[in-house]
OpenMM code with the backbone's topology and positions (N, CA, C; nanometers):
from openmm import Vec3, app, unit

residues = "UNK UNK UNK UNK UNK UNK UNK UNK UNK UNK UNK UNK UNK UNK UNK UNK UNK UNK UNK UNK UNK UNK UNK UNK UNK UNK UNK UNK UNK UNK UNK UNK UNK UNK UNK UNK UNK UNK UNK UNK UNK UNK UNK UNK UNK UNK UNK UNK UNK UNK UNK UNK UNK UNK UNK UNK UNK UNK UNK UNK UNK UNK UNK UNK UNK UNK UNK UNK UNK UNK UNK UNK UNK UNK UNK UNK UNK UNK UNK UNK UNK UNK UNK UNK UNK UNK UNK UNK UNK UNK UNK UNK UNK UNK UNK UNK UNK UNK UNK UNK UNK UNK UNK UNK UNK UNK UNK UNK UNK UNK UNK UNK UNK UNK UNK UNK UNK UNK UNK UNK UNK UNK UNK UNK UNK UNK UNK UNK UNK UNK UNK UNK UNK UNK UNK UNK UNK UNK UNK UNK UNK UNK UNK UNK UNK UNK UNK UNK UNK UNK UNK UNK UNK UNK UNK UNK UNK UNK UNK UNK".split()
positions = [
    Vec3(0.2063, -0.8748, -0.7727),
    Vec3(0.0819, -0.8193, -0.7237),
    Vec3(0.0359, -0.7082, -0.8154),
    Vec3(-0.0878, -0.6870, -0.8525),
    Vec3(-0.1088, -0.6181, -0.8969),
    Vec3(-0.1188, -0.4549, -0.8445),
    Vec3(-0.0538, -0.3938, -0.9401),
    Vec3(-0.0626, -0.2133, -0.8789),
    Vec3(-0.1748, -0.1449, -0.8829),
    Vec3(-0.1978, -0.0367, -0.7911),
    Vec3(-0.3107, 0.0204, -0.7573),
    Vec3(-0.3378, 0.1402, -0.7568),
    Vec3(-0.4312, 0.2197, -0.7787),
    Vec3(-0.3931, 0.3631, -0.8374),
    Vec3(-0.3691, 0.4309, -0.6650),
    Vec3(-0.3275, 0.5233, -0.6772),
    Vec3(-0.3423, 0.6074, -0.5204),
    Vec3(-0.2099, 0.5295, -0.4845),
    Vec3(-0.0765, 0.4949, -0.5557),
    Vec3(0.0060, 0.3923, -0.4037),
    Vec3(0.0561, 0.5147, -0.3540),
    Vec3(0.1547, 0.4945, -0.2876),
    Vec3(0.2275, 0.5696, -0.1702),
    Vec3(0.3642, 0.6608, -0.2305),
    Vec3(0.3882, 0.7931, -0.2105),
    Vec3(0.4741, 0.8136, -0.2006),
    Vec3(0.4924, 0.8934, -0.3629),
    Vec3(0.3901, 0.9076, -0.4124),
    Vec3(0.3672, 0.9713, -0.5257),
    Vec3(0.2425, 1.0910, -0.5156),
    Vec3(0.2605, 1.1645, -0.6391),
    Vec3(0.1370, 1.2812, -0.6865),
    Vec3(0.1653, 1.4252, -0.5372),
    Vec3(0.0920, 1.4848, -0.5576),
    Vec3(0.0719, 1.6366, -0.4796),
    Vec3(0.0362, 1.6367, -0.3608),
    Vec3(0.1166, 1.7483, -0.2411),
    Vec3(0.1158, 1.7199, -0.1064),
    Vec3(0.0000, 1.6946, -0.0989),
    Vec3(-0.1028, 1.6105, 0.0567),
    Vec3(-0.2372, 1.5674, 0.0740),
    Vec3(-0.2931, 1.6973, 0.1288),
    Vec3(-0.4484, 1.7093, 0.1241),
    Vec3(-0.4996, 1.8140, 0.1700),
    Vec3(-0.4752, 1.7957, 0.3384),
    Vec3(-0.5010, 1.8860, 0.3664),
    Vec3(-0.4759, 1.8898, 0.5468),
    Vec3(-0.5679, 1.8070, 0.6018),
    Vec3(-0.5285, 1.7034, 0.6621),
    Vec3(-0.6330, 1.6198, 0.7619),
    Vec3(-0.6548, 1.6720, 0.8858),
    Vec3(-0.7689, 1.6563, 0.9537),
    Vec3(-0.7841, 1.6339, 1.0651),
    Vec3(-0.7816, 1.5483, 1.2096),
    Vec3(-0.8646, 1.5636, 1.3161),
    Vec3(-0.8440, 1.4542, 1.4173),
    Vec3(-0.9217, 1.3465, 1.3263),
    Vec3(-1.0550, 1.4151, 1.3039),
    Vec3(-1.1604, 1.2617, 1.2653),
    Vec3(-1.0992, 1.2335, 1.1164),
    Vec3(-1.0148, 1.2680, 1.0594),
    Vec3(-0.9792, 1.1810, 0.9106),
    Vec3(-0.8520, 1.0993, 0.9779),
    Vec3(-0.7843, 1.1630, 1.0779),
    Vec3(-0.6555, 1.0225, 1.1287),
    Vec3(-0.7013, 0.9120, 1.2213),
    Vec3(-0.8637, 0.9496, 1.3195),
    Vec3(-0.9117, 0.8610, 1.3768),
    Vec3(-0.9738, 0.6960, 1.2686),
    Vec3(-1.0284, 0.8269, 1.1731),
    Vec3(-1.0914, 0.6830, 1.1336),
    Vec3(-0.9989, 0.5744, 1.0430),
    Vec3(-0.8791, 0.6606, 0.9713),
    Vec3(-0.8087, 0.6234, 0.9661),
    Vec3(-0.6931, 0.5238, 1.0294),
    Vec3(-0.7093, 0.5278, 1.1864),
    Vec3(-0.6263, 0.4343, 1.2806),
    Vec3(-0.7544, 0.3695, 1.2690),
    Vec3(-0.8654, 0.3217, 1.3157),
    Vec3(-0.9867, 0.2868, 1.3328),
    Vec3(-0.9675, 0.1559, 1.2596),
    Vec3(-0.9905, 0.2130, 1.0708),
    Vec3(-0.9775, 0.0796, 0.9504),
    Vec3(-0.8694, 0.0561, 0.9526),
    Vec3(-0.7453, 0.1017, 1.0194),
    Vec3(-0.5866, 0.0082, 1.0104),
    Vec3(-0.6551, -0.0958, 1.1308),
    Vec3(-0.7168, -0.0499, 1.2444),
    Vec3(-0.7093, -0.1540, 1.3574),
    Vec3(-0.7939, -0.2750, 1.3069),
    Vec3(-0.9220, -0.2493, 1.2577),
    Vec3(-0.9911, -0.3317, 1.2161),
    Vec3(-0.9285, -0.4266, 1.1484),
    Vec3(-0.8931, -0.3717, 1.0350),
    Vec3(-0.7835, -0.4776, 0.9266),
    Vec3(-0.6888, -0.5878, 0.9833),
    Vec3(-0.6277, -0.5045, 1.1449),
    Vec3(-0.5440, -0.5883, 1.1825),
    Vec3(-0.6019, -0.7231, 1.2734),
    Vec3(-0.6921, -0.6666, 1.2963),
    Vec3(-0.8321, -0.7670, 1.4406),
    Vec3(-0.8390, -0.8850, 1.3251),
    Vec3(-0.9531, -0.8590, 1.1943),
    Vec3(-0.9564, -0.9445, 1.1033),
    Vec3(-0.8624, -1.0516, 1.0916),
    Vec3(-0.7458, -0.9944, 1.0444),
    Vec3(-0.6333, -1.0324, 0.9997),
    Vec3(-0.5658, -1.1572, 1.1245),
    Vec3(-0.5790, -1.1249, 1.2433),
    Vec3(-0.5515, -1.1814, 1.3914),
    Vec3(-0.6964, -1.3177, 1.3786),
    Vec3(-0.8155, -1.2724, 1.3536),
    Vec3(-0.9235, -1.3273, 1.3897),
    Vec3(-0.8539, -1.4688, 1.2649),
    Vec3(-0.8544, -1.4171, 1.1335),
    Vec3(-0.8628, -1.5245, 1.0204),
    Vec3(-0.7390, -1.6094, 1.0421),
    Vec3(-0.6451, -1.5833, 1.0762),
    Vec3(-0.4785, -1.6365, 1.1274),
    Vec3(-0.5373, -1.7327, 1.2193),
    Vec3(-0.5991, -1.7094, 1.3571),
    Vec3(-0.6458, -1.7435, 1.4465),
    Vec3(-0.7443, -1.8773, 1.4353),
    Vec3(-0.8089, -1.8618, 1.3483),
    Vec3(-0.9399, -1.9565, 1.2557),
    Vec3(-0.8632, -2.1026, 1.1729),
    Vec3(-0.7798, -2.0001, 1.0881),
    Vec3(-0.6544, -2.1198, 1.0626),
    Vec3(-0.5843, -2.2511, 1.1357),
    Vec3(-0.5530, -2.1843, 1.1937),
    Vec3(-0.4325, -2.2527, 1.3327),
    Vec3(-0.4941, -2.3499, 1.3911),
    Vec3(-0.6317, -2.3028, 1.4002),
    Vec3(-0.7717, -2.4074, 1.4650),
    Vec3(-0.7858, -2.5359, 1.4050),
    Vec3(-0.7675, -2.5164, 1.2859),
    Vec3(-0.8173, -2.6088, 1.1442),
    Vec3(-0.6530, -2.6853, 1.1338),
    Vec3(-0.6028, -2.6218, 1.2278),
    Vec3(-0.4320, -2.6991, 1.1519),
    Vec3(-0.3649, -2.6705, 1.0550),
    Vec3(-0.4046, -2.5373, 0.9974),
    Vec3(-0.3178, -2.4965, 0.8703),
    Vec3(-0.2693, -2.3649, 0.9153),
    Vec3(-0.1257, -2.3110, 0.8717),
    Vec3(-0.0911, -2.2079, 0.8889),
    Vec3(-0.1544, -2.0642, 0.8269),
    Vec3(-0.1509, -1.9850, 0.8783),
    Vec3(-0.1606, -1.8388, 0.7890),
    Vec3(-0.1670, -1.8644, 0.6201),
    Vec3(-0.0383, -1.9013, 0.6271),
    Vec3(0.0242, -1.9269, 0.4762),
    Vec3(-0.0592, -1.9913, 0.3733),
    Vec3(-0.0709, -2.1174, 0.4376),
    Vec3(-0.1393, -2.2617, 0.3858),
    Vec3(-0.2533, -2.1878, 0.3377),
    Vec3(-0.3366, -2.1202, 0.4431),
    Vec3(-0.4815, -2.0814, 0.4070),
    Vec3(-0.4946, -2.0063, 0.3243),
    Vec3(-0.3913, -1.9096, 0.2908),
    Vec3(-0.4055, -1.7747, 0.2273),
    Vec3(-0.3364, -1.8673, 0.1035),
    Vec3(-0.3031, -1.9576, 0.0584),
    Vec3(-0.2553, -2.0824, -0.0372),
    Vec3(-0.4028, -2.1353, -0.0704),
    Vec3(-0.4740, -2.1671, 0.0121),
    Vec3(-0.5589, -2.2254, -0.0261),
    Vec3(-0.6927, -2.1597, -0.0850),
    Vec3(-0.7172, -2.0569, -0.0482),
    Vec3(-0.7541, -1.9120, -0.0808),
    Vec3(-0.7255, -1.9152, -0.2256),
    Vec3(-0.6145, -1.8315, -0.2505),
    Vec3(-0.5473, -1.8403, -0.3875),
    Vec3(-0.6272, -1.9182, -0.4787),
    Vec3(-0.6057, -2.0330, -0.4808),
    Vec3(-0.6281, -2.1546, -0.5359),
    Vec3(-0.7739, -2.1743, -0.5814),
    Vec3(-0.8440, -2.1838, -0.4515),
    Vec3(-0.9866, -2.1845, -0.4609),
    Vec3(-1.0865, -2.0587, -0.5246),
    Vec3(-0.9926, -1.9573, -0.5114),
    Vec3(-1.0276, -1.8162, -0.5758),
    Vec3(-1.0561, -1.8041, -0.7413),
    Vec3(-0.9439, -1.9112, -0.7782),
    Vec3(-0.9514, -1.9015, -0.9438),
    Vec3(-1.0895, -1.9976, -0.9698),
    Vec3(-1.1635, -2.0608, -0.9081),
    Vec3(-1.2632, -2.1325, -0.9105),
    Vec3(-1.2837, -2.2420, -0.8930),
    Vec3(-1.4095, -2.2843, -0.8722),
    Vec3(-1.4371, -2.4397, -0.8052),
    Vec3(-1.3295, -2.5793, -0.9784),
    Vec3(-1.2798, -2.6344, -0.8970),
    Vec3(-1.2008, -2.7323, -0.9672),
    Vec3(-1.0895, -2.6199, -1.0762),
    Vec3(-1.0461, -2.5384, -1.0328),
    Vec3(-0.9545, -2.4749, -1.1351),
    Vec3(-0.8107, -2.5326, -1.0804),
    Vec3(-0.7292, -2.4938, -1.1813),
    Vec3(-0.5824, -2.4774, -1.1301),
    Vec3(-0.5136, -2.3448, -1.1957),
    Vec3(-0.4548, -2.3745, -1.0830),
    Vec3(-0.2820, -2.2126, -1.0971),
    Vec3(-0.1954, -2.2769, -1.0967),
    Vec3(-0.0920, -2.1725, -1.1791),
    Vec3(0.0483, -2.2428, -1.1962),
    Vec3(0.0654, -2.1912, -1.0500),
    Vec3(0.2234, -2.2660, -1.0231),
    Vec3(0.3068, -2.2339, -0.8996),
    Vec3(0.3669, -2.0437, -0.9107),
    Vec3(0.3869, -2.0385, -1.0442),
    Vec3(0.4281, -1.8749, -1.1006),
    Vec3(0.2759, -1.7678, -1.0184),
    Vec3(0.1665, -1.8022, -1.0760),
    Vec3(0.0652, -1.7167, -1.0559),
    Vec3(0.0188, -1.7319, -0.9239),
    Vec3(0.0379, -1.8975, -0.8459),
    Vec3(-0.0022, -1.8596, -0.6358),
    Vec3(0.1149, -1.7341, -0.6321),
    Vec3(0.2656, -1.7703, -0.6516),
    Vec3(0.3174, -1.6841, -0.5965),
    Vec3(0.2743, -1.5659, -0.6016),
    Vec3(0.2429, -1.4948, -0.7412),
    Vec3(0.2329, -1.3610, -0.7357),
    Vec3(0.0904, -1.3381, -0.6665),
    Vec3(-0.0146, -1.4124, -0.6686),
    Vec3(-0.1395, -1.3699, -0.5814),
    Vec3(-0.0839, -1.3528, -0.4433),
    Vec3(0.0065, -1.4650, -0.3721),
    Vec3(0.0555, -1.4433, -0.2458),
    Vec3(0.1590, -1.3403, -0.2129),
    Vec3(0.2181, -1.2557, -0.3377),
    Vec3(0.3156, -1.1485, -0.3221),
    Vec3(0.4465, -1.2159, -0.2557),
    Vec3(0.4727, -1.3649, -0.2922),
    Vec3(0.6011, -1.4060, -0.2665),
    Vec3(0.6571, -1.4511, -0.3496),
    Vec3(0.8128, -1.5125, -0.3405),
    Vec3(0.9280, -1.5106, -0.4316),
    Vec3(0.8471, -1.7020, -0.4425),
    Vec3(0.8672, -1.7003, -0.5929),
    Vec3(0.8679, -1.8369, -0.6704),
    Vec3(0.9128, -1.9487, -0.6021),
    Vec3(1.0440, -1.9602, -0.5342),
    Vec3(1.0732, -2.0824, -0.4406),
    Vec3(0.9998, -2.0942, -0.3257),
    Vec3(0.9608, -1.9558, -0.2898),
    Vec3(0.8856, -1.9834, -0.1416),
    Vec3(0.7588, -2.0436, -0.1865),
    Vec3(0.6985, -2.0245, -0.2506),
    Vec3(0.5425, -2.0545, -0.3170),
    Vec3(0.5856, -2.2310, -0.3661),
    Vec3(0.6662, -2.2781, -0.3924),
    Vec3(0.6966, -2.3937, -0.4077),
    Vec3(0.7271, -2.5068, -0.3019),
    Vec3(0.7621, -2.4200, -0.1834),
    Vec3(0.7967, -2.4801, -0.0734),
    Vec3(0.6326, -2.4977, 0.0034),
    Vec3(0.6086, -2.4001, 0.0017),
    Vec3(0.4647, -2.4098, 0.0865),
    Vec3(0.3275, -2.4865, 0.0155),
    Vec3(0.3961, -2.5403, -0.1615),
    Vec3(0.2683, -2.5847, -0.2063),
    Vec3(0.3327, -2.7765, -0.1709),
    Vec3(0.4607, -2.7551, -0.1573),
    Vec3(0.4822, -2.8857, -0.1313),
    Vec3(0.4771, -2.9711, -0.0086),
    Vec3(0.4527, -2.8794, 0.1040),
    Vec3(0.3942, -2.9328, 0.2770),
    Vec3(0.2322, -2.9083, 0.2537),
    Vec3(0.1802, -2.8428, 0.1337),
    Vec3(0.0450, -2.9065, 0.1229),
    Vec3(0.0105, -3.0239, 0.0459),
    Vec3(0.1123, -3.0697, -0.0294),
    Vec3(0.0880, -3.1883, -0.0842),
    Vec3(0.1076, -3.2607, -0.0105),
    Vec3(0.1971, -3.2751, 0.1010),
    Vec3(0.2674, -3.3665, 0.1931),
    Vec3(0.0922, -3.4109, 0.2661),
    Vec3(0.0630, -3.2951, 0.2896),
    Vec3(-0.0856, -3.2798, 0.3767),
    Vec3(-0.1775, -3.3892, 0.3166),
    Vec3(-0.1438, -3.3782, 0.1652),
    Vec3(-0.3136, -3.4008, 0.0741),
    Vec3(-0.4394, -3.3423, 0.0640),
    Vec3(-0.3592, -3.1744, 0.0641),
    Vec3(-0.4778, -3.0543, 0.0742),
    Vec3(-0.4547, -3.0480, -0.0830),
    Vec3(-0.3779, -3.0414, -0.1295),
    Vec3(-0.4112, -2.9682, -0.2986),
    Vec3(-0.2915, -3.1263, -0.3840),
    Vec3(-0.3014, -3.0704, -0.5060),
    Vec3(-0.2478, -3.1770, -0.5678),
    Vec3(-0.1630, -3.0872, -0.6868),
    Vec3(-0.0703, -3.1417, -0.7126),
    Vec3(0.0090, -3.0612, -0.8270),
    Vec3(0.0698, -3.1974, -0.9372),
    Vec3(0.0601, -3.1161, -1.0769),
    Vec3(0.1057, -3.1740, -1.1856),
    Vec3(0.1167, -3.0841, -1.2943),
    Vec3(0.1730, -3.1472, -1.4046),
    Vec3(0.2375, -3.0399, -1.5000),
    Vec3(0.1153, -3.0089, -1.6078),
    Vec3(0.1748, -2.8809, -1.6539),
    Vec3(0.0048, -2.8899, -1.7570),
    Vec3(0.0448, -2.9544, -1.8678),
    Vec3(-0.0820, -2.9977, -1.9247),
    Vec3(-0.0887, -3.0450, -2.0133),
    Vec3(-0.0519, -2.9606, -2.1575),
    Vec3(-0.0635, -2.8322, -2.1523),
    Vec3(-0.0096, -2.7542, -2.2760),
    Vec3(0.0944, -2.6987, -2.2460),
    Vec3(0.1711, -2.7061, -2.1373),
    Vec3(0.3419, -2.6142, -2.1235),
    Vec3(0.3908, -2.7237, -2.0384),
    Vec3(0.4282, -2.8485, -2.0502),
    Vec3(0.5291, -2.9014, -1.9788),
    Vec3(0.6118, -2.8667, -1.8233),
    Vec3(0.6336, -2.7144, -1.8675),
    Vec3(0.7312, -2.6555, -1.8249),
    Vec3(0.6695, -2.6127, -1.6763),
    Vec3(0.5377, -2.5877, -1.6692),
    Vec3(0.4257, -2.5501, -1.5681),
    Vec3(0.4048, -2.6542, -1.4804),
    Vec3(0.4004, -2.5958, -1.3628),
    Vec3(0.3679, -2.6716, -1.2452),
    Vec3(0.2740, -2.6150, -1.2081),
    Vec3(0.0881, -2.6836, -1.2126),
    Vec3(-0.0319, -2.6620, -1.2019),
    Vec3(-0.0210, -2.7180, -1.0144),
    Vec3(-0.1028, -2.6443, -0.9665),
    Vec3(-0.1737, -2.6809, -0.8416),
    Vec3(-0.3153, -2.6981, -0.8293),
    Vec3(-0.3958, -2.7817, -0.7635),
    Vec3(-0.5710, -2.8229, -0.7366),
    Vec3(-0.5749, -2.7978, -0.6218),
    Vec3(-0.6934, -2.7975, -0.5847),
    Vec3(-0.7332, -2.7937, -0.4582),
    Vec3(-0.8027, -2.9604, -0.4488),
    Vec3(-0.7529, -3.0087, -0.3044),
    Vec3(-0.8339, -3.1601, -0.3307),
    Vec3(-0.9207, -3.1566, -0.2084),
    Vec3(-1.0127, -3.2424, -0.1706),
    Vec3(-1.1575, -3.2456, -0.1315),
    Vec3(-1.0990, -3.2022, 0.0383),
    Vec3(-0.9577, -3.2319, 0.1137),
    Vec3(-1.0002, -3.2346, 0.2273),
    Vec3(-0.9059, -3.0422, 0.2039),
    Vec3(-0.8658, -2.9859, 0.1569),
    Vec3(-0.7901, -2.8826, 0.1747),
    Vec3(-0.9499, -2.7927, 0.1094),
    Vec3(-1.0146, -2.8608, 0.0244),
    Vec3(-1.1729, -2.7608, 0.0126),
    Vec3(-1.2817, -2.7442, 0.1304),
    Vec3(-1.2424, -2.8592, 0.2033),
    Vec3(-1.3239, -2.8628, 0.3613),
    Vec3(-1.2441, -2.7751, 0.4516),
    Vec3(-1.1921, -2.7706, 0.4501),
    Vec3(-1.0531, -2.6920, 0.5719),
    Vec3(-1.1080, -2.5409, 0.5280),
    Vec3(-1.0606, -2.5384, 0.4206),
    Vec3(-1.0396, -2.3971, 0.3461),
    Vec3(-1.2586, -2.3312, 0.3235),
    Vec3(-1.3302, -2.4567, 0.3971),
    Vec3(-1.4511, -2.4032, 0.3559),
    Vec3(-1.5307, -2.3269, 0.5425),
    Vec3(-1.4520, -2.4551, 0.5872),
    Vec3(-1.4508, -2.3714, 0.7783),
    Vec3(-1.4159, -2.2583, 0.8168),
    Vec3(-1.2833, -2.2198, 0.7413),
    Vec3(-1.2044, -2.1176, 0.7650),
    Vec3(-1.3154, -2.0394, 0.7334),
    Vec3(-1.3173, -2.0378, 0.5723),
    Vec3(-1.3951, -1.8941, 0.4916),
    Vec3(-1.5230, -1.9026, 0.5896),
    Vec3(-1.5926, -1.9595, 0.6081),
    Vec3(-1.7310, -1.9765, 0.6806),
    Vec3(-1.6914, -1.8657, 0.8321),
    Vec3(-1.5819, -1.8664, 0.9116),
    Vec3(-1.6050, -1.8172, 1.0174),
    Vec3(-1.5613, -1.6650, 0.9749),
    Vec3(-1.4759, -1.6430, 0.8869),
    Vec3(-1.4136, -1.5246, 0.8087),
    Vec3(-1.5398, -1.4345, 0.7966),
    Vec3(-1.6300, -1.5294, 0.7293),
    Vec3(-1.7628, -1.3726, 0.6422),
    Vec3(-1.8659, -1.3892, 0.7687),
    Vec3(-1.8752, -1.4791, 0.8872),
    Vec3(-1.9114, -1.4206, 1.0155),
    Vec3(-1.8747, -1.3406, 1.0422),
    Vec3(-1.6864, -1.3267, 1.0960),
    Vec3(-1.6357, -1.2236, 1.1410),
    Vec3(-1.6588, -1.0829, 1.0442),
    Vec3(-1.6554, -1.0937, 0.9291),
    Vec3(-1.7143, -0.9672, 0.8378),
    Vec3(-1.8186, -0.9094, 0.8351),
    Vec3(-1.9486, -0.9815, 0.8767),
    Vec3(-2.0709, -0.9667, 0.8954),
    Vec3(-2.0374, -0.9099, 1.0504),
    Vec3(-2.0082, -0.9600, 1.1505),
    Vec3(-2.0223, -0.8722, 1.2711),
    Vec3(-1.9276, -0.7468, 1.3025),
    Vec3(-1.8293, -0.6878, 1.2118),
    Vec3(-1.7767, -0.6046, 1.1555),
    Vec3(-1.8557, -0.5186, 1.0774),
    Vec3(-1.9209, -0.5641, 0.9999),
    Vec3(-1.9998, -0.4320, 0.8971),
    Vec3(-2.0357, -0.3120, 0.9573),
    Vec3(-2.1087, -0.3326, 1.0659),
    Vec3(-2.1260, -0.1890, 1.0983),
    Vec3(-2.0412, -0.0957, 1.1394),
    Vec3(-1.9194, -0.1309, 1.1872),
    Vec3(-1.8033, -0.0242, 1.2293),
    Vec3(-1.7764, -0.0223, 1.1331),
    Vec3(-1.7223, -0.1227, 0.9761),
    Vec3(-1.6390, -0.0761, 0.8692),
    Vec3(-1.7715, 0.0474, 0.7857),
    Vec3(-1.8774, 0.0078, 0.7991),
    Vec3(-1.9899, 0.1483, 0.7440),
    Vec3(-1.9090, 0.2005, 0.8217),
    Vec3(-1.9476, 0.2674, 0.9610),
    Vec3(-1.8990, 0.3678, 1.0208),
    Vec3(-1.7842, 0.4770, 0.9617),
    Vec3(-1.6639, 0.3504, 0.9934),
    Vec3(-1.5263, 0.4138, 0.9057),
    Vec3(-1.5719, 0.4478, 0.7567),
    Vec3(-1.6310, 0.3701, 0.6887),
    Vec3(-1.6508, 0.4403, 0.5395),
    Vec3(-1.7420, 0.5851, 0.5562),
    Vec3(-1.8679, 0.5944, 0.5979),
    Vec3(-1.9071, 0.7152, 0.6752),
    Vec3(-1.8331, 0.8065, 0.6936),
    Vec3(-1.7468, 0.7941, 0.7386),
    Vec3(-1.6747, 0.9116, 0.8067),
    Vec3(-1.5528, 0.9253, 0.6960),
    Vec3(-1.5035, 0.8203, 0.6485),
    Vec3(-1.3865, 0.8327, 0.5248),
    Vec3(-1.4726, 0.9429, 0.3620),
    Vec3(-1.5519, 0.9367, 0.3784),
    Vec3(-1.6491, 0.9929, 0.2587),
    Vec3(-1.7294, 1.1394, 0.3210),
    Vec3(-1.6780, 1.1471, 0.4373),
    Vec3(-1.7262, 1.2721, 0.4734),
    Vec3(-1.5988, 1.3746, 0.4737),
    Vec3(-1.5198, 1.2611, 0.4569),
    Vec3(-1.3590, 1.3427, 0.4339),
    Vec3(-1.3274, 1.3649, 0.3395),
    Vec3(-1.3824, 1.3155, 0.2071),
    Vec3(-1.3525, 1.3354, 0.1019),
    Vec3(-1.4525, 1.4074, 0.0465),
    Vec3(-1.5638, 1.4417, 0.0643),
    Vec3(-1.6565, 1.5500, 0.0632),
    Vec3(-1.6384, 1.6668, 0.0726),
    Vec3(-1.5524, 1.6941, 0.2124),
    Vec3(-1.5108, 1.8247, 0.2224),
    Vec3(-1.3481, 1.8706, 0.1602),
    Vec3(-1.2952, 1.7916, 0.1389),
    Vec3(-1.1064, 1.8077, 0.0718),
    Vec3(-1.1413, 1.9196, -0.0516),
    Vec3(-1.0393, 1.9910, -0.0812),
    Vec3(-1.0823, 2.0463, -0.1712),
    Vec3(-1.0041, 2.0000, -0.2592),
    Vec3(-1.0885, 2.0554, -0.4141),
    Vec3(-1.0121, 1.9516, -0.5337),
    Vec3(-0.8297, 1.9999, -0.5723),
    Vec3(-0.7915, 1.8329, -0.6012),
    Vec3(-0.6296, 1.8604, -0.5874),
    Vec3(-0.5780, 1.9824, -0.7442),
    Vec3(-0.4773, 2.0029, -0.7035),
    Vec3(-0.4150, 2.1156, -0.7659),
    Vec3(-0.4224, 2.0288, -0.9141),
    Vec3(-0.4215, 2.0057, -1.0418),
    Vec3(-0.4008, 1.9759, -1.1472),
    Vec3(-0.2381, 2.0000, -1.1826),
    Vec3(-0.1662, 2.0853, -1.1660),
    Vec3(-0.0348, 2.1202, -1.1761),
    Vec3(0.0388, 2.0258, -1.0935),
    Vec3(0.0120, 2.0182, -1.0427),
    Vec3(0.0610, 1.8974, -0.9612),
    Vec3(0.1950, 1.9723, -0.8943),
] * unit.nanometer
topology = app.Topology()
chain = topology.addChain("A")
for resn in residues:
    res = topology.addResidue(resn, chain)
    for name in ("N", "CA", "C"):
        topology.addAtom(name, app.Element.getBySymbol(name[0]), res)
């Protein structure tokens, strides 16, 4: 997965928060998790697991008719290489995606997306950026209020 600036557990104590910087803060954890429940939920509907979708995601992400190796789903999915192999092979079982070796590394195991895992994976996303769209205005909200927190913080120590 790729690293991100700000992670955890590094740089100079945080400025002092308040009630409304930990509210809105629980606020966008809850949201994230509703989403997260809603898109799982959307899945399951369609007959594909969590997994599968967030597989199929992946996949469809690198672009219309692309392929990924089995190396690069894993790391988009932040799992270990055999697991990403196991879960691309109960989608082949499916006849959601298709896998073969590339043509310039032998050694590579390419994955596709095939026409009925692009329909599945096009229901899902379709009810997803509903659920995002009837979300927007609380996630403004939380950003609102996250930028009114960072407005007032005062600037961090340089010495660190």
């Amino acid at each position: 997965m790729p690293r991100r600036a700000g992670r955890p557990g590094g740089g100079s104590a945080p400025p002092g928060l308040g009630d409304e910087q930990y509210r809105a803060l629980a606020d966008f954890r809850r949201s994230l998790r509703e989403f997260l429940a809603f898109s799982d939920a959307a899945a399951l509907a369609e007959g594909v697991t969590p997994q599968q979708h967030q597989a199929l995601l992946a996949i469809r992400g690198c672009g219309a008719g692309a392929t990924i190796s089995i190396g690069d789903l894993a790391e988009r999915l932040g799992v270990a290489n055999h697991s990403a192999v196991g879960l691309v092979e109960r989608l082949v079982e499916r006849g959601l995606v298709s896998r073969g070796r590339s043509p310039q590394d032998r050694r590579r195991v390419m994955v596709e997306l095939r026409p009925e895992g692009a329909l599945i994976l096009a229901r899902i996303s379709a009810q997803n950026i509903g659920e995002l769209a009837r979300m927007a205005g609380f996630l403004a909200q939380v950003r609102r209020r996250i930028r009114q927190v960072r407005a007032k913080a005062p600037p961090s120590d340089p010495s660190g």
